[in-house]
N, CA, C and O atoms as CSV, one atom per row, in Angstrom:
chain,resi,resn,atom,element,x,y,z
A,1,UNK,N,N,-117.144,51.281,-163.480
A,1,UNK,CA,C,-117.692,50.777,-164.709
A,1,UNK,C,C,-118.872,49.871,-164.373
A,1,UNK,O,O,-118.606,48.955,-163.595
A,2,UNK,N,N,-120.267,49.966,-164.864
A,2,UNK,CA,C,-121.171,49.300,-164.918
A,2,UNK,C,C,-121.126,47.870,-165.649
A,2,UNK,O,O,-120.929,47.703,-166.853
A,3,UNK,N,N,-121.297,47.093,-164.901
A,3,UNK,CA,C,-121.318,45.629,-165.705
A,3,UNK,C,C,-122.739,45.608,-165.937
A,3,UNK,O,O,-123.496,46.453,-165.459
A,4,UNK,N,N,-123.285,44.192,-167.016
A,4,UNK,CA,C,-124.408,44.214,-167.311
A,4,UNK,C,C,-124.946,43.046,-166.328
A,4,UNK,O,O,-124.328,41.991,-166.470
A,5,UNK,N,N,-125.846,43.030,-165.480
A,5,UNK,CA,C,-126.186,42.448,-164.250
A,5,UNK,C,C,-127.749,41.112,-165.409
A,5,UNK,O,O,-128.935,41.393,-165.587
A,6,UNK,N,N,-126.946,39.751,-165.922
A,6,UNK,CA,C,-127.890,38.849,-166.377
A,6,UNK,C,C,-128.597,38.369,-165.174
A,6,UNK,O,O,-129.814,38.555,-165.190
A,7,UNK,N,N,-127.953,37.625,-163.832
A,7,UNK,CA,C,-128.334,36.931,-163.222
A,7,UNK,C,C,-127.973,37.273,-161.647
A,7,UNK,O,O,-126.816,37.487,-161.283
A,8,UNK,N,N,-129.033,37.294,-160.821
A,8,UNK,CA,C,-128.540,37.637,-159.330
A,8,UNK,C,C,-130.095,36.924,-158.520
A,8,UNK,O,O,-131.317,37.073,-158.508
A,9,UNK,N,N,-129.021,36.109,-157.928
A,9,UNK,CA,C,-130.223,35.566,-156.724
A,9,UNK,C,C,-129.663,33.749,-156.439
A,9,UNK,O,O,-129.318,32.939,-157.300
A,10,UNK,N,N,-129.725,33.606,-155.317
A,10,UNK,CA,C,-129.321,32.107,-154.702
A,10,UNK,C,C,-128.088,31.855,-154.723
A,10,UNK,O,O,-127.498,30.870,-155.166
A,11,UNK,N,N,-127.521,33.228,-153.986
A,11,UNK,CA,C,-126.128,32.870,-154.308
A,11,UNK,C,C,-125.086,33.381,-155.507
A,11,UNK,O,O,-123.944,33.837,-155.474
A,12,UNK,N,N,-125.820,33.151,-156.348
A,12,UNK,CA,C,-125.273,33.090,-157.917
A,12,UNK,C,C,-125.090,34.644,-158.443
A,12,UNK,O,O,-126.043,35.315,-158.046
A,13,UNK,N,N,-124.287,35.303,-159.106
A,13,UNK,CA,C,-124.414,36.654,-159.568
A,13,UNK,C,C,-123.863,36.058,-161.474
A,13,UNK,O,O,-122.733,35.594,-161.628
A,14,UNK,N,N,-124.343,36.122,-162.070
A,14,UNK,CA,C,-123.913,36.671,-163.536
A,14,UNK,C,C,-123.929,38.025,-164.198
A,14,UNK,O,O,-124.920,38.706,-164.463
A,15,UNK,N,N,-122.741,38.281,-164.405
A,15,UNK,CA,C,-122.689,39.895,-164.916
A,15,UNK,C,C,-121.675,39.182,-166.906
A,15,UNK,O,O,-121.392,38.061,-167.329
A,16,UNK,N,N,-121.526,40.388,-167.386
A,16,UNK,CA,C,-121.134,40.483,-168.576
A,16,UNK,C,C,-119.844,39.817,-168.235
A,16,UNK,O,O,-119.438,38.997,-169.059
A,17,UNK,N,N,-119.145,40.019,-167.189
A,17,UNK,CA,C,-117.565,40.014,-167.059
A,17,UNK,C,C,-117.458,38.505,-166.251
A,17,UNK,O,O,-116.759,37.579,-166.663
A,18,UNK,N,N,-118.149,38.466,-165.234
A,18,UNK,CA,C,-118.065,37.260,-164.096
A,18,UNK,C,C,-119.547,36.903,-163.652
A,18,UNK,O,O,-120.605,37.491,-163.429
A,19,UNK,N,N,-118.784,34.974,-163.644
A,19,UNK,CA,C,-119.744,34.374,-163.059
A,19,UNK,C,C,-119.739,34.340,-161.166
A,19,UNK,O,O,-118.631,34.829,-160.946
A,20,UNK,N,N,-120.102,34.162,-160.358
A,20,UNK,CA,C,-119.387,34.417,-158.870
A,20,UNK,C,C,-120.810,33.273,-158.723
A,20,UNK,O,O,-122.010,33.340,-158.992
A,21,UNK,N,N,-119.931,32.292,-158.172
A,21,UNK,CA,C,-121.073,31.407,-157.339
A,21,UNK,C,C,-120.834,31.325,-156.017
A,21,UNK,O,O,-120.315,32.340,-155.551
A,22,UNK,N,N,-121.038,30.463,-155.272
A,22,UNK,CA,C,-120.735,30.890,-153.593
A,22,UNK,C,C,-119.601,30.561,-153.485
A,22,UNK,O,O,-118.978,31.279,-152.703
A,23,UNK,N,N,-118.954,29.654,-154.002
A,23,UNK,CA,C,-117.291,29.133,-153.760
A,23,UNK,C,C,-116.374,30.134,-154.549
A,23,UNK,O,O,-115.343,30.580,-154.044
A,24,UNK,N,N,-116.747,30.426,-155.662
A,24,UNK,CA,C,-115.623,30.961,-156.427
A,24,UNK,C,C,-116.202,31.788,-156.894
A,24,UNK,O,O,-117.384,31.910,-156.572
A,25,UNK,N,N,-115.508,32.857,-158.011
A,25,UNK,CA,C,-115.491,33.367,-159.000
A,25,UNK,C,C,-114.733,33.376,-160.004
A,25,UNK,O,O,-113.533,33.648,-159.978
A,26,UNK,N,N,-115.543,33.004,-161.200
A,26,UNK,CA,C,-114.936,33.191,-162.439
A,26,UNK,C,C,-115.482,34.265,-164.004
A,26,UNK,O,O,-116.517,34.825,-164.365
A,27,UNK,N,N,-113.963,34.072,-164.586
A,27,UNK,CA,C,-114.210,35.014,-165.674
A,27,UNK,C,C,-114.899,34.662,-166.816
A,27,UNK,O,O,-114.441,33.633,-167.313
A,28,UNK,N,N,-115.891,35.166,-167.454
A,28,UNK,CA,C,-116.957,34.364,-168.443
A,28,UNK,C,C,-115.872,34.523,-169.742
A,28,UNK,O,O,-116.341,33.722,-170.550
A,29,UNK,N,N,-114.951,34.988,-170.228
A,29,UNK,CA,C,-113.871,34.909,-171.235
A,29,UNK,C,C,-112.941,33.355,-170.821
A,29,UNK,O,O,-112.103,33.003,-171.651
A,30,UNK,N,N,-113.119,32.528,-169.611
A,30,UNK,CA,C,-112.403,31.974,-169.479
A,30,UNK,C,C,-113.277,30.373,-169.190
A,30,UNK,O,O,-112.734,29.298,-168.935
A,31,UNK,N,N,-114.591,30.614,-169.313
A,31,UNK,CA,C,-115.499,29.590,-169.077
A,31,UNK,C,C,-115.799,29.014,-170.601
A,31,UNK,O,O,-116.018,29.550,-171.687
A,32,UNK,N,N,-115.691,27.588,-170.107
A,32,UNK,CA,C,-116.147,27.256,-171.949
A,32,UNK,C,C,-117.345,26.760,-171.664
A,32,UNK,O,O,-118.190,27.605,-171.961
A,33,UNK,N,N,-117.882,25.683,-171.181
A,33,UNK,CA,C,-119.546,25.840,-171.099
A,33,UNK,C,C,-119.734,25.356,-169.538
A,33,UNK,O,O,-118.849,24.921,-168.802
A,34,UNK,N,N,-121.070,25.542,-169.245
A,34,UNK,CA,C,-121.683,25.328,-168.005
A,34,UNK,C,C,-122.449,24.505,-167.974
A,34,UNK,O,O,-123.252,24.551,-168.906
A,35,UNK,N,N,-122.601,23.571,-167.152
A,35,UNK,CA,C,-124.036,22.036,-167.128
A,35,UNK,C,C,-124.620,22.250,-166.131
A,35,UNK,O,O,-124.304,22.962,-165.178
A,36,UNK,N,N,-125.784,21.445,-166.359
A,36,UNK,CA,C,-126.685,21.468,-165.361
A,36,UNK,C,C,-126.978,19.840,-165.012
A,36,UNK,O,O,-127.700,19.301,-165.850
A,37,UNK,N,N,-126.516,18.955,-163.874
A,37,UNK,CA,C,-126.852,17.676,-163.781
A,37,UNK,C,C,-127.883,17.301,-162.470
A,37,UNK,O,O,-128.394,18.122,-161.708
A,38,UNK,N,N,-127.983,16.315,-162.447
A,38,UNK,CA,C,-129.357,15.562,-161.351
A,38,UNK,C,C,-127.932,14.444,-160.967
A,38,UNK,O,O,-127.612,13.521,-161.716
A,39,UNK,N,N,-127.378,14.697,-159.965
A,39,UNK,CA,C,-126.189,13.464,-159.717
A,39,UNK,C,C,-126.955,12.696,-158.559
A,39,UNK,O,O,-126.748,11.519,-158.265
A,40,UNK,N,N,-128.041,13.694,-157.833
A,40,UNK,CA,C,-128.405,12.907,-156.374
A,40,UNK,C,C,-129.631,11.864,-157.089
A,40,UNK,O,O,-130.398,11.295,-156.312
A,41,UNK,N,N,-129.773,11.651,-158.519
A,41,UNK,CA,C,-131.084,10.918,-158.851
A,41,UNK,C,C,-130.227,9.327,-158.905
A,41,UNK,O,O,-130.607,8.269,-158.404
A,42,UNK,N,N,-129.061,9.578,-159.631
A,42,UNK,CA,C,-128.121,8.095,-159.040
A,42,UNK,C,C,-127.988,7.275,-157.871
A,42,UNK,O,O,-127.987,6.044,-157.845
A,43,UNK,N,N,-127.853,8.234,-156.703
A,43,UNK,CA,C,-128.012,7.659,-155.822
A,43,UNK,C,C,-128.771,6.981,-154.988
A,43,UNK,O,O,-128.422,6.081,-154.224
A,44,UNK,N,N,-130.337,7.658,-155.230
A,44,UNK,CA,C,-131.268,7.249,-154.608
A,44,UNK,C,C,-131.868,6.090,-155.580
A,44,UNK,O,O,-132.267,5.000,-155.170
A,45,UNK,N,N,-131.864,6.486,-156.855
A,45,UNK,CA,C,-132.988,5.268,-157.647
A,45,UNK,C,C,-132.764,3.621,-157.238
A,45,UNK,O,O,-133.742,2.890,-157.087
A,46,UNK,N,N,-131.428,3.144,-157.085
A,46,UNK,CA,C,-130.894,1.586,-156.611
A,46,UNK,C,C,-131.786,1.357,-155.576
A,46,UNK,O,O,-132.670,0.524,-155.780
A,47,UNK,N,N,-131.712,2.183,-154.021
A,47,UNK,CA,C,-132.269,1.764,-152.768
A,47,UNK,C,C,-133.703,2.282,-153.411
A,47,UNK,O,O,-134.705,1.712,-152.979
A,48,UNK,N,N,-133.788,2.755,-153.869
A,48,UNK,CA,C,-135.478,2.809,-154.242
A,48,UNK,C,C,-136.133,1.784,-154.859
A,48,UNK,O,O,-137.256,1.417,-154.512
A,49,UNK,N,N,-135.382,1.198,-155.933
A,49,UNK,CA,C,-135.902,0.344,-156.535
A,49,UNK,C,C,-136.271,-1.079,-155.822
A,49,UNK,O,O,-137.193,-1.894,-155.870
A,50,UNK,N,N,-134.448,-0.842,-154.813
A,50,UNK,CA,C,-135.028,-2.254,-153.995
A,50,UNK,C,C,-135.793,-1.740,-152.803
A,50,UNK,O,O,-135.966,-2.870,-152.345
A,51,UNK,N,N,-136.249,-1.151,-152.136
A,51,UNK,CA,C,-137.173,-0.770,-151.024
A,51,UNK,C,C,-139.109,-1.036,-151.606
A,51,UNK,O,O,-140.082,-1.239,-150.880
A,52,UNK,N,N,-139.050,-0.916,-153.227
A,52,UNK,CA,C,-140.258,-1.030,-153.285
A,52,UNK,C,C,-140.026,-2.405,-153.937
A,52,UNK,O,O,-141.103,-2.995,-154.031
A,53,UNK,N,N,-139.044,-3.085,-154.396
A,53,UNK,CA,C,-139.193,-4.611,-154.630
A,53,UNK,C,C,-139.283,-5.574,-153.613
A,53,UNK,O,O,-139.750,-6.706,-153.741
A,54,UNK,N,N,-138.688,-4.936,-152.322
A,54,UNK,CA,C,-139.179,-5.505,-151.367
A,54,UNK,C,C,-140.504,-5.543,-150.512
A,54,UNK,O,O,-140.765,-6.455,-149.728
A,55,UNK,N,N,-141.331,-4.426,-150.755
A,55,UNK,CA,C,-142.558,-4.190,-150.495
A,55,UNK,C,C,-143.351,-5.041,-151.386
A,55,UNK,O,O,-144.428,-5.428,-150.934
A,56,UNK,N,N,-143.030,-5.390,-152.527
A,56,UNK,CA,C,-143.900,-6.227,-153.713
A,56,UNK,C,C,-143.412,-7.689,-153.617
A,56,UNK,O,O,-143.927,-8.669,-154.156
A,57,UNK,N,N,-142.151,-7.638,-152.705
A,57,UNK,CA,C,-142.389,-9.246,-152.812
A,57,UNK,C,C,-142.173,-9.847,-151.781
A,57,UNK,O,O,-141.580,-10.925,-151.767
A,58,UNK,N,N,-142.747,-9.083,-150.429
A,58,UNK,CA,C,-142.770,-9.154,-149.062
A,58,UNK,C,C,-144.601,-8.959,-148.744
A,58,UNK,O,O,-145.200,-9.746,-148.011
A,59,UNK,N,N,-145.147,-8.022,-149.299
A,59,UNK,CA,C,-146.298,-7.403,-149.049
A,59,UNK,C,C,-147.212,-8.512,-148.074
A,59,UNK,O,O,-147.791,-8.032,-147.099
A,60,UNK,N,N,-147.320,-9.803,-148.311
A,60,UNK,CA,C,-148.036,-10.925,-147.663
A,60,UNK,C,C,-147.956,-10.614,-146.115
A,60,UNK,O,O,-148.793,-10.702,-145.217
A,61,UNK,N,N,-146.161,-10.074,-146.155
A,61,UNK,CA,C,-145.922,-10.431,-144.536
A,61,UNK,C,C,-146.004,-8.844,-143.591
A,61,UNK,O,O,-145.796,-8.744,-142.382
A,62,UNK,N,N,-146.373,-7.682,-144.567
A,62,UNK,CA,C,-146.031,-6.491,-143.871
A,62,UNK,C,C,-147.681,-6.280,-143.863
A,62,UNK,O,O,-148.692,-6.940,-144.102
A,63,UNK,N,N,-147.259,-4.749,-143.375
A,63,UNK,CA,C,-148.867,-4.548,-142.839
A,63,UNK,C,C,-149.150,-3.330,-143.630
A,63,UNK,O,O,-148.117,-2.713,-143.890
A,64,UNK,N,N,-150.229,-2.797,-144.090
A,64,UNK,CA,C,-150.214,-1.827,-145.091
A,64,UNK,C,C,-149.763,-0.869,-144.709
A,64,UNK,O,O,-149.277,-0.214,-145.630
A,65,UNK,N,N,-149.610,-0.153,-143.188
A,65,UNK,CA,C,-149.004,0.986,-142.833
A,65,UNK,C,C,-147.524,1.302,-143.208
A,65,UNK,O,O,-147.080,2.434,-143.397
A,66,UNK,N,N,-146.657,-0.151,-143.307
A,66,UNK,CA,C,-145.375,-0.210,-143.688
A,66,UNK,C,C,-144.970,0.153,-145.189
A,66,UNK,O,O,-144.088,0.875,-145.653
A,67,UNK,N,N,-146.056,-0.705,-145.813
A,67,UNK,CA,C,-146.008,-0.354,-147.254
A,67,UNK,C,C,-146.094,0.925,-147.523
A,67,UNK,O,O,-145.073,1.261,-148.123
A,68,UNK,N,N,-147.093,2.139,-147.314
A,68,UNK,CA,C,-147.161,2.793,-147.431
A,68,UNK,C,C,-146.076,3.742,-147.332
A,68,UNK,O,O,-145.716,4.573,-148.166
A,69,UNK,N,N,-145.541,3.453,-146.011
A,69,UNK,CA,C,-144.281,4.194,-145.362
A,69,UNK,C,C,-143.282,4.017,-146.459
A,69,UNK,O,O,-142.841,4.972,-147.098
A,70,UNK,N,N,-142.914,2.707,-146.675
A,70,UNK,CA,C,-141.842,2.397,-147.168
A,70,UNK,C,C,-142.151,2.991,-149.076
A,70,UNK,O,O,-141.052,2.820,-149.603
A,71,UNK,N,N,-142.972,3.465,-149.983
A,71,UNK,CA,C,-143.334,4.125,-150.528
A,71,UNK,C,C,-143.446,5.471,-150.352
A,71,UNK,O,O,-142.917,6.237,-151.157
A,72,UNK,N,N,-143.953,5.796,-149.576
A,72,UNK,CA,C,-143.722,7.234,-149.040
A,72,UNK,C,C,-142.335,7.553,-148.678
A,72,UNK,O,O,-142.101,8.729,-148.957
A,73,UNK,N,N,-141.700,7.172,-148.352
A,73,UNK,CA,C,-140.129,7.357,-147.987
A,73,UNK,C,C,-139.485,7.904,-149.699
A,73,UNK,O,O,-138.990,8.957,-150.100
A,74,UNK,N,N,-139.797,6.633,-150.331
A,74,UNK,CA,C,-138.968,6.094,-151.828
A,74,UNK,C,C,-139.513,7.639,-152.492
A,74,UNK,O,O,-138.770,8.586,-152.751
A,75,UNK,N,N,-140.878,7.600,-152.665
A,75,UNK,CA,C,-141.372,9.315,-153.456
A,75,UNK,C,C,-140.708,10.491,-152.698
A,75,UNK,O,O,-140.076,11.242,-153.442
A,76,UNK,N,N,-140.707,10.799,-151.474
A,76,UNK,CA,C,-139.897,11.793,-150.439
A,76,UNK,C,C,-138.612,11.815,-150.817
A,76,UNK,O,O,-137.955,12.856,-150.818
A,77,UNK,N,N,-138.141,10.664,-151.170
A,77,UNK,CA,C,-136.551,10.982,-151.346
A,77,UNK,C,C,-136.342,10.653,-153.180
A,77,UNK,O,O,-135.292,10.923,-153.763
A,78,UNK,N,N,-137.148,10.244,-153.637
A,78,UNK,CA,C,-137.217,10.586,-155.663
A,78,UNK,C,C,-137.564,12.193,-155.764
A,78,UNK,O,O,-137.092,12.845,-156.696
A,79,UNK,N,N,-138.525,12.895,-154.630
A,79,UNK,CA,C,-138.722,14.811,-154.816
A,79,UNK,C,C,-137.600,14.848,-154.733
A,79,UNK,O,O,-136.922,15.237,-155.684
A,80,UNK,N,N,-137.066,14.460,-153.592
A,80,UNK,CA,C,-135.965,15.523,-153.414
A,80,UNK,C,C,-134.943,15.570,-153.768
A,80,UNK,O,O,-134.238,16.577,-153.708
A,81,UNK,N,N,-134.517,14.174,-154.356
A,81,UNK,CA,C,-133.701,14.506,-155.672
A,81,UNK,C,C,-133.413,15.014,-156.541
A,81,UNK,O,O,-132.271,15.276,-156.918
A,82,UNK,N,N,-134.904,15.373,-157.275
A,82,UNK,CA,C,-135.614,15.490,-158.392
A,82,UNK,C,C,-135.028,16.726,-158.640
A,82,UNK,O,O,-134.331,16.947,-159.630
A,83,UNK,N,N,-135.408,17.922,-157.364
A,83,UNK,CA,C,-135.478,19.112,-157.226
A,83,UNK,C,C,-133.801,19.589,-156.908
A,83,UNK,O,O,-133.588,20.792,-157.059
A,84,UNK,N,N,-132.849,18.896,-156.567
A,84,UNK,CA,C,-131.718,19.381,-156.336
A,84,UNK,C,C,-130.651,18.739,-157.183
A,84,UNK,O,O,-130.586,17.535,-157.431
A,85,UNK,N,N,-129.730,19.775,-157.646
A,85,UNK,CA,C,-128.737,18.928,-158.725
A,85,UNK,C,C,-127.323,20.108,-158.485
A,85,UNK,O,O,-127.340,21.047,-157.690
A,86,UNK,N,N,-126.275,19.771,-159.320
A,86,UNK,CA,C,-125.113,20.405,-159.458
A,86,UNK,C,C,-125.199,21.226,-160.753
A,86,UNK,O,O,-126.090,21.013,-161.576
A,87,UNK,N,N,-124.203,22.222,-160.930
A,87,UNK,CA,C,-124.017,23.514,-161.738
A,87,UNK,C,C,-122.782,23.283,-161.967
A,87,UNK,O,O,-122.110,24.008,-161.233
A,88,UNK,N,N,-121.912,22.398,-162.856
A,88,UNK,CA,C,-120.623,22.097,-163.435
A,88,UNK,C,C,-119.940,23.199,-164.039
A,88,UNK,O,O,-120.279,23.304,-165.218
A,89,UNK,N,N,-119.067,24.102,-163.664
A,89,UNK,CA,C,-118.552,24.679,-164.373
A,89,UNK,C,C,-116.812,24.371,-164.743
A,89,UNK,O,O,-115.908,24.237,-163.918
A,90,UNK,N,N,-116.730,24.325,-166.023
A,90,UNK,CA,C,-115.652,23.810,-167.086
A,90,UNK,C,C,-115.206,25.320,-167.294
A,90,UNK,O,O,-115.961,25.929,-168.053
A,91,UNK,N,N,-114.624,25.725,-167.016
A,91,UNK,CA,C,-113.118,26.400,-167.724
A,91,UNK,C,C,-111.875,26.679,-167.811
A,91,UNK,O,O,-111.053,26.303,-166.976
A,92,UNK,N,N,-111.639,27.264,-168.674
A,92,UNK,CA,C,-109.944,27.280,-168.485
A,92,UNK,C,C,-109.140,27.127,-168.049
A,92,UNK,O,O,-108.154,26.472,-168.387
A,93,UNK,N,N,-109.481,28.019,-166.693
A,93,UNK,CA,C,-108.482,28.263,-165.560
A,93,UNK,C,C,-108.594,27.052,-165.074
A,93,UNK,O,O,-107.446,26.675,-164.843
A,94,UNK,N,N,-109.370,26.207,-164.782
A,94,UNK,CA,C,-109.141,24.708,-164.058
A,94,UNK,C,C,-108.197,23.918,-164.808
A,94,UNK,O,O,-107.747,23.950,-165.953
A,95,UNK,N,N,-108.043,23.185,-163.769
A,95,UNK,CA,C,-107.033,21.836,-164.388
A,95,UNK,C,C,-107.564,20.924,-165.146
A,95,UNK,O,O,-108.766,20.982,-164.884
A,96,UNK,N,N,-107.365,19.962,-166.076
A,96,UNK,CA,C,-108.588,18.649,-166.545
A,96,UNK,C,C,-109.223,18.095,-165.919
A,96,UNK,O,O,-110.346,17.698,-166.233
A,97,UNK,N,N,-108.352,17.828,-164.268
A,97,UNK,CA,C,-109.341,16.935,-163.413
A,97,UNK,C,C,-109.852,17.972,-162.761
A,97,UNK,O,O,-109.419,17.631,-161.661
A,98,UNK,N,N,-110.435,18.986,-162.535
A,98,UNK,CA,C,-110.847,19.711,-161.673
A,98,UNK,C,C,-112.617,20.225,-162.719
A,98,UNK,O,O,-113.021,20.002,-163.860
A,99,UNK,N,N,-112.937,20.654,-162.017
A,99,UNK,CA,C,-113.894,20.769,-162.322
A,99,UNK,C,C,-114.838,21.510,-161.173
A,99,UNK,O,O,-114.919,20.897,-160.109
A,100,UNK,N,N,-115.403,22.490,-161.254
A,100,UNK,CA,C,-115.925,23.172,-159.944
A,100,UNK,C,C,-117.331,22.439,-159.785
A,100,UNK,O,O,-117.530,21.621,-160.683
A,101,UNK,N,N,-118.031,22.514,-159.136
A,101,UNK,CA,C,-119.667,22.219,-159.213
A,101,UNK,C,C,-120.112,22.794,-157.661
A,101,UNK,O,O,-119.470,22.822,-156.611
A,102,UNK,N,N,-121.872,23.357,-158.080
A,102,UNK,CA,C,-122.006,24.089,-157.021
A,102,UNK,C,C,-123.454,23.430,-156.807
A,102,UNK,O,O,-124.095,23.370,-157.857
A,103,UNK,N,N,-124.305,22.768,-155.328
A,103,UNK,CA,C,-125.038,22.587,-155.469
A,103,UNK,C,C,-126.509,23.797,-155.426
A,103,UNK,O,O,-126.440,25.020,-155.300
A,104,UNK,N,N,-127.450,23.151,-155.542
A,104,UNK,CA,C,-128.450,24.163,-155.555
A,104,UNK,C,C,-129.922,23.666,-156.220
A,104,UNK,O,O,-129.926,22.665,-156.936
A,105,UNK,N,N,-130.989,24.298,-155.993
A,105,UNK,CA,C,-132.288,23.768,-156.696
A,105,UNK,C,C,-132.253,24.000,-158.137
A,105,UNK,O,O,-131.724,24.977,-158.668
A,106,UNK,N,N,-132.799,23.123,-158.690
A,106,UNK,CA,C,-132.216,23.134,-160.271
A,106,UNK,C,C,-133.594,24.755,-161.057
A,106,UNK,O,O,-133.579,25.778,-161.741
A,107,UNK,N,N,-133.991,24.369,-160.715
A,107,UNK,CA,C,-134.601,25.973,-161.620
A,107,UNK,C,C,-133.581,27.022,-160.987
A,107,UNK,O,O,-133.028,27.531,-161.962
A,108,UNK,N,N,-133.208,27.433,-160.147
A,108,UNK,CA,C,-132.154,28.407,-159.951
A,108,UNK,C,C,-130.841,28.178,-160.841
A,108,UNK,O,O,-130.571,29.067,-161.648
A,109,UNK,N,N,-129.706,26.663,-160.732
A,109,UNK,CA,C,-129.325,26.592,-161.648
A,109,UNK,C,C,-129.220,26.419,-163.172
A,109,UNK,O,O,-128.178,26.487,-163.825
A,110,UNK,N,N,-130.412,26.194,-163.621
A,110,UNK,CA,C,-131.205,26.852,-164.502
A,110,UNK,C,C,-131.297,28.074,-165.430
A,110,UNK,O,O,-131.281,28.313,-166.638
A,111,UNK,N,N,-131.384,28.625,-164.447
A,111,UNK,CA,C,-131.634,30.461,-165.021
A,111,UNK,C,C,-129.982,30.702,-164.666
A,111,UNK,O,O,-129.351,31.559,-165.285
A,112,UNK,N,N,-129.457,30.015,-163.801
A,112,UNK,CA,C,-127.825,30.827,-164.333
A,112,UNK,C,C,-126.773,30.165,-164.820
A,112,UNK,O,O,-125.619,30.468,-164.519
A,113,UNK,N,N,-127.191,28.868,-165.894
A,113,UNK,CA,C,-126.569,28.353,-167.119
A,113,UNK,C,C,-127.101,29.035,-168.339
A,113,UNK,O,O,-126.548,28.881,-169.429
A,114,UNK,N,N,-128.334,29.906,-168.160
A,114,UNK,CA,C,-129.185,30.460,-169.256
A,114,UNK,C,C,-128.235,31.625,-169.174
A,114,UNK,O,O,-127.761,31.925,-170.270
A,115,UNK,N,N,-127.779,32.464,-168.013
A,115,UNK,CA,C,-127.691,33.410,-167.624
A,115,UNK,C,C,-126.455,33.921,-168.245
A,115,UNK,O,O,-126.330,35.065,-168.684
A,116,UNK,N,N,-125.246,32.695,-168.257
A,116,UNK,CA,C,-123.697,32.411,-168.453
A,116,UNK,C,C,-123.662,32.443,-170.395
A,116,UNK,O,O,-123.082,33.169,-171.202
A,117,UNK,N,N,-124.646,31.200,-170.537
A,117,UNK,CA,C,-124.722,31.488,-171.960
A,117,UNK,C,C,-124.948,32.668,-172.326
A,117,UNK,O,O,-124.207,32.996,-173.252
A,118,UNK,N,N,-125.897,33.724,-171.889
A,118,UNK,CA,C,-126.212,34.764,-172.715
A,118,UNK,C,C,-124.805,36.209,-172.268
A,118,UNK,O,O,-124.514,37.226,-172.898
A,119,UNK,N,N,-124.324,35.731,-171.133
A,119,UNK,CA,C,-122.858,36.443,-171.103
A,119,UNK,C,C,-122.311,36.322,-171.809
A,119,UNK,O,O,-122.094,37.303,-172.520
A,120,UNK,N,N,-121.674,35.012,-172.143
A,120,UNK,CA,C,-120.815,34.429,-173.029
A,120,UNK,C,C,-120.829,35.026,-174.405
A,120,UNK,O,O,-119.815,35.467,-174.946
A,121,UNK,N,N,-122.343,35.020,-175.095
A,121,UNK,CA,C,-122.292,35.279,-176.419
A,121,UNK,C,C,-122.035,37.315,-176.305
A,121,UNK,O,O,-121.431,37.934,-177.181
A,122,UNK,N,N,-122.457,37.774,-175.448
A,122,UNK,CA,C,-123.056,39.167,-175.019
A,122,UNK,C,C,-120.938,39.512,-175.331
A,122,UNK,O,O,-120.449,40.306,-176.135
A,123,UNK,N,N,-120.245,38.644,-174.429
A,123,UNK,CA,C,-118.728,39.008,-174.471
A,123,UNK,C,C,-118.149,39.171,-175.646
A,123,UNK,O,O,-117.339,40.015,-176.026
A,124,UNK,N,N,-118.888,37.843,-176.445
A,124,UNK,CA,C,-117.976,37.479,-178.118
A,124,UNK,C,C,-118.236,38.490,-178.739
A,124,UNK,O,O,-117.321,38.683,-179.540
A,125,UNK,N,N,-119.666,39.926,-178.870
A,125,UNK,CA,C,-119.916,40.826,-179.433
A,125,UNK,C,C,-119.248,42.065,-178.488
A,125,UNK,O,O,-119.626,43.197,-178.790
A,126,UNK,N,N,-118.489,41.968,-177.607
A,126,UNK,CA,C,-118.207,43.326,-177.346
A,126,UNK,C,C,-116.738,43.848,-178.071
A,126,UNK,O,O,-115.773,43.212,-178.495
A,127,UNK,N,N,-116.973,44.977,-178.019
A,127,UNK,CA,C,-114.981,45.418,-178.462
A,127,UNK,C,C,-114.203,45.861,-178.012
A,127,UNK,O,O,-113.214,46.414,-178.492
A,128,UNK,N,N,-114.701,45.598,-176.377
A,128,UNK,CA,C,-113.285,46.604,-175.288
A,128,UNK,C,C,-113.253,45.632,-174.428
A,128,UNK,O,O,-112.876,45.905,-173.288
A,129,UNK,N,N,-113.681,44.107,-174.791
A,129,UNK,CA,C,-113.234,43.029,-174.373
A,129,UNK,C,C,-112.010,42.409,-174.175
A,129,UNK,O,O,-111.179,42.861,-174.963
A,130,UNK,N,N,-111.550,41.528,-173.414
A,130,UNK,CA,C,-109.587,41.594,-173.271
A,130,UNK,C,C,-109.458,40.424,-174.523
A,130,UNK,O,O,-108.349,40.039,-174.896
């Protein structure tokens, strides 16, 4: 039987029937919704904030190469935050506290929360659905 192939690439496959990310697979009849979060932007913004408050209220005693560095570091690690996040998936089959999440670059997870939604609704219209 041909499934309908929404999403394939980085890991990720979305078909009509299943989501399959690299850890698991699940059934899109059994998924209630999918997120898309930035969790690594928490972590970094604190030491960022103080790495450049210390550059602004140190600056007298450092030398501009440091400053720079120490700015350049803070933007290097705000990209690369920026660009990587988690793919939460909530359904059924999990427990309350459980909760799967898969990391990955967020335009990829992206296109396969777009991908899940348009399964999802694609399932509610079929009629040889379980």
């Amino acid at each position: 039987m041909n499934d309908a192939t929404f999403f394939s690439g980085g890991g990720f496959i979305v078909t009509d029937r299943l989501l399959r990310t690299p850890r698991k697979t699940y059934s899109i009849h059994r998924i209630e919704y999918v997120s898309v979060e930035r969790p690594l932007l928490l972590f970094v913004l604190p030491p960022m904030i103080g790495l450049i408050g210390f550059a602004i209220v140190f600056r007298r005693y450092l030398y501009a190469s440091e400053i720079i560095t120490l700015i350049g570091v803070c933007a290097l690690a705000a990209t690369i935050a920026f660009l990587f996040g988690t793919l939460r998936v909530h359904s059924l089959a999990l427990r309350d506290s459980e909760v799967a999440s898969s990391l990955g670059l967020i335009t990829t997870l992206r296109h396969v929360r777009s991908a899940v939604e348009k399964a999802m609704a694609f399932a509610e219209h079929r009629t040889d659905a379980p």
